[in-house]
PDB file of the backbone (N, CA, C, O) and the ligand in Angstrom, with CONECT records:
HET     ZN  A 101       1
ATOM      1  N   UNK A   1      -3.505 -21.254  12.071  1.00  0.00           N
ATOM      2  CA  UNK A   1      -2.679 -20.103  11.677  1.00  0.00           C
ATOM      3  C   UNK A   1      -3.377 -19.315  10.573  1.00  0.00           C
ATOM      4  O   UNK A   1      -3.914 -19.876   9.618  1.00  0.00           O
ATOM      5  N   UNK A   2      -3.350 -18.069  10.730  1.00  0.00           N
ATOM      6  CA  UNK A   2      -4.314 -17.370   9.970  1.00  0.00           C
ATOM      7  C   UNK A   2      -3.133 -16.130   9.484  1.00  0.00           C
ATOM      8  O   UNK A   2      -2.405 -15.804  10.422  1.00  0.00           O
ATOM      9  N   UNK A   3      -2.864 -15.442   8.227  1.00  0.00           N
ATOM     10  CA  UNK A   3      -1.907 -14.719   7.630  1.00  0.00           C
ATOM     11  C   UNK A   3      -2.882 -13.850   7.005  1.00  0.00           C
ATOM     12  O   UNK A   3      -3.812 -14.237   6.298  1.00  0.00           O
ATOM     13  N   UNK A   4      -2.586 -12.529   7.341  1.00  0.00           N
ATOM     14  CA  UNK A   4      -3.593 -10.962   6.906  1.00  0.00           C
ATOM     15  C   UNK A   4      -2.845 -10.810   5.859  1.00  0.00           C
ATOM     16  O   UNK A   4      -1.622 -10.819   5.993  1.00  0.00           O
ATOM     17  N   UNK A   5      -3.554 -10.610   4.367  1.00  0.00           N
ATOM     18  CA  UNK A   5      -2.999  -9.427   3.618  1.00  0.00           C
ATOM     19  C   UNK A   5      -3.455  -8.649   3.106  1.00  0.00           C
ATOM     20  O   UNK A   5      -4.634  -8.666   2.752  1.00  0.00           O
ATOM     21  N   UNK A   6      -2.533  -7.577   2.876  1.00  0.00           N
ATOM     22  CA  UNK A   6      -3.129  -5.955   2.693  1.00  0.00           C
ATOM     23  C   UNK A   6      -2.468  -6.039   1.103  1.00  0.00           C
ATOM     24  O   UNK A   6      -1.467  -6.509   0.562  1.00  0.00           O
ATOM     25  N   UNK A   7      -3.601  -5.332   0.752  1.00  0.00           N
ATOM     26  CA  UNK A   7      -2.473  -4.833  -1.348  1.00  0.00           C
ATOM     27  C   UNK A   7      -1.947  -3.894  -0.812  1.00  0.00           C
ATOM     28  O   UNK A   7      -2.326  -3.278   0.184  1.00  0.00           O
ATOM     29  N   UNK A   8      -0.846  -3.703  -1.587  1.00  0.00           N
ATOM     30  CA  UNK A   8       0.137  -2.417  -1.694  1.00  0.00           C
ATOM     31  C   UNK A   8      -0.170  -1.767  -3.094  1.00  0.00           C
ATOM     32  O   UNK A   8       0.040  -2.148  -4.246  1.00  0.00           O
ATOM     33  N   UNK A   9      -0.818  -0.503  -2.492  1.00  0.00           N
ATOM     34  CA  UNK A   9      -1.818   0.451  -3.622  1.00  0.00           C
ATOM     35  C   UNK A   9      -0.812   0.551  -4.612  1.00  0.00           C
ATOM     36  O   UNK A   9      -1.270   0.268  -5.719  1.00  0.00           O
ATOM     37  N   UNK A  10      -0.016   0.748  -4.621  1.00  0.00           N
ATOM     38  CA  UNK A  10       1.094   1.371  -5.829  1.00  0.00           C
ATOM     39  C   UNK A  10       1.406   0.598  -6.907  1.00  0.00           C
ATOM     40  O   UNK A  10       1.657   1.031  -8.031  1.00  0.00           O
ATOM     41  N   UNK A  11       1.387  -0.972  -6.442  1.00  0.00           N
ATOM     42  CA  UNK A  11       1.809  -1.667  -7.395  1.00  0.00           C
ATOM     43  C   UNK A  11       1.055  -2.983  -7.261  1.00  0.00           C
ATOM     44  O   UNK A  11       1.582  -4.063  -7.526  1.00  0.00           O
ATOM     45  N   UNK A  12      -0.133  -2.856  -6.859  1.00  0.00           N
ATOM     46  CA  UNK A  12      -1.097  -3.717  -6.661  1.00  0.00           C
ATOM     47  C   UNK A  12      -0.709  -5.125  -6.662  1.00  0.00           C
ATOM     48  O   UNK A  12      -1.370  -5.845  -7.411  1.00  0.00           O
ATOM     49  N   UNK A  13       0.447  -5.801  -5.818  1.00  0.00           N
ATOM     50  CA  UNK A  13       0.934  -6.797  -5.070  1.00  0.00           C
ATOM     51  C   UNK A  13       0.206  -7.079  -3.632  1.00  0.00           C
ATOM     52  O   UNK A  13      -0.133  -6.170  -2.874  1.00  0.00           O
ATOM     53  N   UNK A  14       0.041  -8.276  -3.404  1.00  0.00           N
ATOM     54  CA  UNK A  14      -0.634  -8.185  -1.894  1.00  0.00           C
ATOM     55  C   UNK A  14       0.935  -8.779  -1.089  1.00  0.00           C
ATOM     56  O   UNK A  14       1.922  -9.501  -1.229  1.00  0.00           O
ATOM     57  N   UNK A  15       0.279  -7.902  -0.254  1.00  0.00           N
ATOM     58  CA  UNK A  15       1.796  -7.802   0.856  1.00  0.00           C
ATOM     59  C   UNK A  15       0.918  -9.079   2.266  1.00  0.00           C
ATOM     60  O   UNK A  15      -0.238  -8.913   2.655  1.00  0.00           O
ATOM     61  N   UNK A  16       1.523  -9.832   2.590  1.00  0.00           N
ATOM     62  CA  UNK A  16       1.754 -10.324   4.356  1.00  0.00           C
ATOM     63  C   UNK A  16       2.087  -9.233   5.040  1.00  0.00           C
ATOM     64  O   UNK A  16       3.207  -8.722   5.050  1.00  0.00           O
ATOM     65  N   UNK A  17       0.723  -8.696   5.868  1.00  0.00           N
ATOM     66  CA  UNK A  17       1.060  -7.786   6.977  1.00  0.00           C
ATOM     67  C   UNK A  17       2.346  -8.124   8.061  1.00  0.00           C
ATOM     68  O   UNK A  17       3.114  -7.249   8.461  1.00  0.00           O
ATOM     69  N   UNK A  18       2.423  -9.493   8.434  1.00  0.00           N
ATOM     70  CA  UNK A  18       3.284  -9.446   9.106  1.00  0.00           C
ATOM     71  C   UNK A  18       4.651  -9.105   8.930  1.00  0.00           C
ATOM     72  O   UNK A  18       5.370  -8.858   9.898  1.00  0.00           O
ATOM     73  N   UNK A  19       5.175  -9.068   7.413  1.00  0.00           N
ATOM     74  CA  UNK A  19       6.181  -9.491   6.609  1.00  0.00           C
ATOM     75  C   UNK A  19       6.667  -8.285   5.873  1.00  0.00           C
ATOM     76  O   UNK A  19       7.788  -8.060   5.417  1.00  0.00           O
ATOM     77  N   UNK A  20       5.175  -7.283   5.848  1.00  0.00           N
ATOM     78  CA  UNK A  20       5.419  -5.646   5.113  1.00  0.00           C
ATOM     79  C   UNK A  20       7.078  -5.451   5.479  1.00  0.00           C
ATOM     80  O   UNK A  20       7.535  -5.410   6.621  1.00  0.00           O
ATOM     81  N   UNK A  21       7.806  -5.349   4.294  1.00  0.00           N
ATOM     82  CA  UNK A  21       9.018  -4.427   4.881  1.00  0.00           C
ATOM     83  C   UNK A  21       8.663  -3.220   4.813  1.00  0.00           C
ATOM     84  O   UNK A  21       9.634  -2.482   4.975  1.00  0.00           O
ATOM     85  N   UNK A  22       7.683  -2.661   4.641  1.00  0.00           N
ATOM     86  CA  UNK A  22       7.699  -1.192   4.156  1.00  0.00           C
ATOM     87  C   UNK A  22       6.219  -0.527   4.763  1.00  0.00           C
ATOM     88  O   UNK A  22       5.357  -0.743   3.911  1.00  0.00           O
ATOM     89  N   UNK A  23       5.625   0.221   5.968  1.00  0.00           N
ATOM     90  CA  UNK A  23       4.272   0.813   5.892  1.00  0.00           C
ATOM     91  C   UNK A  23       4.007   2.078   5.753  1.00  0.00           C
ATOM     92  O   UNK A  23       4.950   2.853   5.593  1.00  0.00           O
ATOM     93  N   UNK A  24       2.995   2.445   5.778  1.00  0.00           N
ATOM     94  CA  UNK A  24       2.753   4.213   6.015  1.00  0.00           C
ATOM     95  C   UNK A  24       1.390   4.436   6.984  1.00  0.00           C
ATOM     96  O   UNK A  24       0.484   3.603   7.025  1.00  0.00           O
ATOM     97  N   UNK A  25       1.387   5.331   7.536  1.00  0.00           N
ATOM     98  CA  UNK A  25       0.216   5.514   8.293  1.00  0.00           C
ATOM     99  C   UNK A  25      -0.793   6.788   7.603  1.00  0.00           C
ATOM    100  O   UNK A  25      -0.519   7.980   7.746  1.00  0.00           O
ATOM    101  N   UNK A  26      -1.972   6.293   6.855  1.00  0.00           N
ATOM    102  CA  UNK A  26      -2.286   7.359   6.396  1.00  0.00           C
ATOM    103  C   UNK A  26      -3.872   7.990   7.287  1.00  0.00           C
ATOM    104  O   UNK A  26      -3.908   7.354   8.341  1.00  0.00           O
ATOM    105  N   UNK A  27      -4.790   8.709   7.239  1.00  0.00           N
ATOM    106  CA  UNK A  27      -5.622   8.645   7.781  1.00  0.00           C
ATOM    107  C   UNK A  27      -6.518   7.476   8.613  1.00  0.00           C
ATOM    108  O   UNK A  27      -7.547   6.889   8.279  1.00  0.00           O
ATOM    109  N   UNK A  28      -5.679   7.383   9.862  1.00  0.00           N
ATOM    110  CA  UNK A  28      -5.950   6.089  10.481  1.00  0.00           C
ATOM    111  C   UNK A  28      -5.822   4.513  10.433  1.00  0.00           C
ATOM    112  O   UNK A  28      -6.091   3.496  11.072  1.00  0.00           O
ATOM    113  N   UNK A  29      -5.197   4.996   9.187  1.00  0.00           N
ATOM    114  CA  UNK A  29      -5.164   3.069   8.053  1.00  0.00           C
ATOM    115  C   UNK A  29      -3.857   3.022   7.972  1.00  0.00           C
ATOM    116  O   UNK A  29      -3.175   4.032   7.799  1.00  0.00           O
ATOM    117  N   UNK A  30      -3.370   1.816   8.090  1.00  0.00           N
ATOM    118  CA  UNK A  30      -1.991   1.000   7.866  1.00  0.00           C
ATOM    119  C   UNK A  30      -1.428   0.904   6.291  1.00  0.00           C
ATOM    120  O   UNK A  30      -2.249   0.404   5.522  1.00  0.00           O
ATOM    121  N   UNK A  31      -0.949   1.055   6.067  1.00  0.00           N
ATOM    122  CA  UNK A  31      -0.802   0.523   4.344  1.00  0.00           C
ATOM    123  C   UNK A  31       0.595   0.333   4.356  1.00  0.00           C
ATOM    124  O   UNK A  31       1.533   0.978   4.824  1.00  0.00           O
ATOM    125  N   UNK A  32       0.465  -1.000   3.552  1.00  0.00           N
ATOM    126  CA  UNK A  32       1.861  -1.830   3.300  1.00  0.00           C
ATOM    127  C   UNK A  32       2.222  -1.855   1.760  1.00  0.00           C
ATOM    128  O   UNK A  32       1.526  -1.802   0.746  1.00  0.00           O
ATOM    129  N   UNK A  33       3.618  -1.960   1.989  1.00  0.00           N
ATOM    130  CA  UNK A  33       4.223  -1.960   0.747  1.00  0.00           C
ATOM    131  C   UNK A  33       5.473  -2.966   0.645  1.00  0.00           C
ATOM    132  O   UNK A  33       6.162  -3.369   1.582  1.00  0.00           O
ATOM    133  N   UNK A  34       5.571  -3.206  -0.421  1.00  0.00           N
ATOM    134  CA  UNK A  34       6.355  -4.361  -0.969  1.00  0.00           C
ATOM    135  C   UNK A  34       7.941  -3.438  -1.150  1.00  0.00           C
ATOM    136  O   UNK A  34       8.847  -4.171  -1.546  1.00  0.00           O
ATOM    137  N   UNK A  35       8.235  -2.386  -0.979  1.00  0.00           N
ATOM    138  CA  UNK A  35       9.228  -1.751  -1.531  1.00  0.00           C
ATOM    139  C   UNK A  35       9.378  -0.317  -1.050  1.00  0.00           C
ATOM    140  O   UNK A  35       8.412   0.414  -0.835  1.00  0.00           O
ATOM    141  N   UNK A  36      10.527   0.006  -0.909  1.00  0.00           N
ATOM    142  CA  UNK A  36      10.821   1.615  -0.213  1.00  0.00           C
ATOM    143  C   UNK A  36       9.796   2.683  -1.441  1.00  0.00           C
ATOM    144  O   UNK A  36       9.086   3.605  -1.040  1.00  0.00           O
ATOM    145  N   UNK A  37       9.933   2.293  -2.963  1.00  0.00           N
ATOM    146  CA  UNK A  37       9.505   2.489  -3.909  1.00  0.00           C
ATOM    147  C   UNK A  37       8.212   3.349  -3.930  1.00  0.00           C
ATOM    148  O   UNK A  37       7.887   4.498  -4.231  1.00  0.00           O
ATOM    149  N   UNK A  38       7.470   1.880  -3.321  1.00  0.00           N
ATOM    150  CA  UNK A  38       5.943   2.318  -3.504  1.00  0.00           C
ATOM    151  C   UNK A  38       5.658   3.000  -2.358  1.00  0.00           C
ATOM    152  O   UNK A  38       4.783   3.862  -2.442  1.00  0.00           O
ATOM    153  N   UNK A  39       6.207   2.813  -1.274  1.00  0.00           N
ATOM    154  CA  UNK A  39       5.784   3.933   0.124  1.00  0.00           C
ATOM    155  C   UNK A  39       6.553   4.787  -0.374  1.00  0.00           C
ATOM    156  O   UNK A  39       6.421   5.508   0.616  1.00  0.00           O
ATOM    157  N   UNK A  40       7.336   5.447  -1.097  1.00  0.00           N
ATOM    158  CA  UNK A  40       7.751   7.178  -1.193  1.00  0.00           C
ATOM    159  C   UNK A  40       6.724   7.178  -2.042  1.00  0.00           C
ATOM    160  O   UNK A  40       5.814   7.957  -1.760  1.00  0.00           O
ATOM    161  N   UNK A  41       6.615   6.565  -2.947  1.00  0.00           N
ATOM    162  CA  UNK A  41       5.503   7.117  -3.823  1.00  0.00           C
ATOM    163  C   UNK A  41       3.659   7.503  -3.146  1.00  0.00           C
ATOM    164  O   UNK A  41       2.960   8.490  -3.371  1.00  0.00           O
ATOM    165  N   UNK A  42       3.424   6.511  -2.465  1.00  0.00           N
ATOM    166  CA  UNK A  42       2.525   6.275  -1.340  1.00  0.00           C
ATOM    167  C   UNK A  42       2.633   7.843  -0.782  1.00  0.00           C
ATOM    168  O   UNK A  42       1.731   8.629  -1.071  1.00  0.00           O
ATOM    169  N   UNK A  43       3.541   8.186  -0.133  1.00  0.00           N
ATOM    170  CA  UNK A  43       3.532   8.847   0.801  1.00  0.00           C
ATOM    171  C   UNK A  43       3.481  10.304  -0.044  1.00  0.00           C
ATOM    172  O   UNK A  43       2.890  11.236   0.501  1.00  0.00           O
ATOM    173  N   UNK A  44       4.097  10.517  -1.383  1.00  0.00           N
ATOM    174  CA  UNK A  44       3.938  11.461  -1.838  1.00  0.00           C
ATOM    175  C   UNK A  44       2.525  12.283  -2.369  1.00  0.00           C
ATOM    176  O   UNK A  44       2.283  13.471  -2.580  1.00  0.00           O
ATOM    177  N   UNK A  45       1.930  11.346  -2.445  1.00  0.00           N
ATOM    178  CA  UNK A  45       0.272  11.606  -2.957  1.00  0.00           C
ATOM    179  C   UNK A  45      -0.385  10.426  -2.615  1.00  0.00           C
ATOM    180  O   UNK A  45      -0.721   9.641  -3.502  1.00  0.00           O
ATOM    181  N   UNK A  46      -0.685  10.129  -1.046  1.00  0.00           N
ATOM    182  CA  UNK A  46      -1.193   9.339  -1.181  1.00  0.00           C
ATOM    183  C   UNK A  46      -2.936   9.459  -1.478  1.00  0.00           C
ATOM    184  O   UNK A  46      -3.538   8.508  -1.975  1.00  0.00           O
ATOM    185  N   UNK A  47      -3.613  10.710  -1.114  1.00  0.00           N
ATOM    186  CA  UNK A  47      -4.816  10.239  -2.079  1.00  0.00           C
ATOM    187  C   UNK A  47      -4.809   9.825  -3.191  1.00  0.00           C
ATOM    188  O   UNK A  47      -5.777   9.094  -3.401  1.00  0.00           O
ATOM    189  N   UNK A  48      -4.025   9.975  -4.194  1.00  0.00           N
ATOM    190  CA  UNK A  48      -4.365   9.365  -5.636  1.00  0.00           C
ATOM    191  C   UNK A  48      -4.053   8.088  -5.604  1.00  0.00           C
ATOM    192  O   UNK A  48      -4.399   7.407  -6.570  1.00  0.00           O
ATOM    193  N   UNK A  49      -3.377   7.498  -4.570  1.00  0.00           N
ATOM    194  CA  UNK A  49      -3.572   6.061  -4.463  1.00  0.00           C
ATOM    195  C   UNK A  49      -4.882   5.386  -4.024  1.00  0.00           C
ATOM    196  O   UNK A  49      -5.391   4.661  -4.878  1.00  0.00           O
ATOM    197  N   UNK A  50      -5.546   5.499  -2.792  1.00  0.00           N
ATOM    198  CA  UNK A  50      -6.908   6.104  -2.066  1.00  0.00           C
ATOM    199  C   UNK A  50      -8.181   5.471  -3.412  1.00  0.00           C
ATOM    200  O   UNK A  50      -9.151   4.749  -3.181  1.00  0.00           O
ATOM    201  N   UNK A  51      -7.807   5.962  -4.600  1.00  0.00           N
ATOM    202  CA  UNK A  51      -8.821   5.344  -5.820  1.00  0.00           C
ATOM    203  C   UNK A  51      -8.837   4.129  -5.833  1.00  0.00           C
ATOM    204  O   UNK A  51      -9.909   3.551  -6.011  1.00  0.00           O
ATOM    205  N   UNK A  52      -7.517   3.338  -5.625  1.00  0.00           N
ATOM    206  CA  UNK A  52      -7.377   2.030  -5.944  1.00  0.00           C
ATOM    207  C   UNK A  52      -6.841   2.053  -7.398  1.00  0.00           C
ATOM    208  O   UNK A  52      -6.681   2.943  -8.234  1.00  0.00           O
ATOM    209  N   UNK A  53      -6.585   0.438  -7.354  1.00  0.00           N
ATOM    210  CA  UNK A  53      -5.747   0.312  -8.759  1.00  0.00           C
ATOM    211  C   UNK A  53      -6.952   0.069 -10.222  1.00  0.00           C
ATOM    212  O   UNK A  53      -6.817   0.006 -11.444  1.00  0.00           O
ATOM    213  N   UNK A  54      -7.475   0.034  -9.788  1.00  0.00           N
ATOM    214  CA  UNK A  54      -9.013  -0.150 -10.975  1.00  0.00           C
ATOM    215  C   UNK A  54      -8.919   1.250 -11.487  1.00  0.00           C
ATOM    216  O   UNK A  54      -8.364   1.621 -12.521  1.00  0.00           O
ATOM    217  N   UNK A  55      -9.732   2.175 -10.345  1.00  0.00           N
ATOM    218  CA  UNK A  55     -10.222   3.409 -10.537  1.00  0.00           C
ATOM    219  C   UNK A  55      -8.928   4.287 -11.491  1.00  0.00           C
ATOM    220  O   UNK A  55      -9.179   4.558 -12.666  1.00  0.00           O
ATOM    221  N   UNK A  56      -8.132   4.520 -11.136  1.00  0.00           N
ATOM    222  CA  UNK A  56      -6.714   5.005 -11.558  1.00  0.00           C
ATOM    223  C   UNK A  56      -6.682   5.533 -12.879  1.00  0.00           C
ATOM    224  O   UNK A  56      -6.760   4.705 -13.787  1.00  0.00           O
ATOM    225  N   UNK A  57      -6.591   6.628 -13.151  1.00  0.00           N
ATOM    226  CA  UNK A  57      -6.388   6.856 -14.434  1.00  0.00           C
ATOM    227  C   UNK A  57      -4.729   6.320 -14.879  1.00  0.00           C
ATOM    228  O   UNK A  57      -3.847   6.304 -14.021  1.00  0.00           O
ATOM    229  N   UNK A  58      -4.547   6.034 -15.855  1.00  0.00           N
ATOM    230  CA  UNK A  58      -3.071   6.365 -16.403  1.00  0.00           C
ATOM    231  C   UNK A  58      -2.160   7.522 -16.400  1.00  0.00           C
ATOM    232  O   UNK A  58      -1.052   7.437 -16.930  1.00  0.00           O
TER     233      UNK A  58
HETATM  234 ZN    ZN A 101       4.871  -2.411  -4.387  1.00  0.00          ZN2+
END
């Protein structure tokens, strides 16, 4: 048994793909989220997520 996980850019939690309650489809890529939260936020800008949680300014 093998379990995929994806981070959820917003709040840099790693999500179980299978288990995402929450995705978005952005330029060809899946992205999961832990919360309605971080996909509106996701979805509102999601390039500035796109940096990652390192890159990110404050
Ligand atoms: Zn989240």
């Amino acid at each position: 048994m093998t379990s995929k996980k994806e981070m959820d850019r917003v709040c840099g939690m790693w999500i179980e793909t299978e288990e995402a309650p929450f995705t978005s489809f952005y330029k060809d890529e899946t992205y999961y989220f832990c919360a309605e939260e971080c996909k509106v936020k996701f979805d509102l800008n999601p390039a500035y997520y796109m940096v990652g949680v390192e890159g990110r300014k404050p």
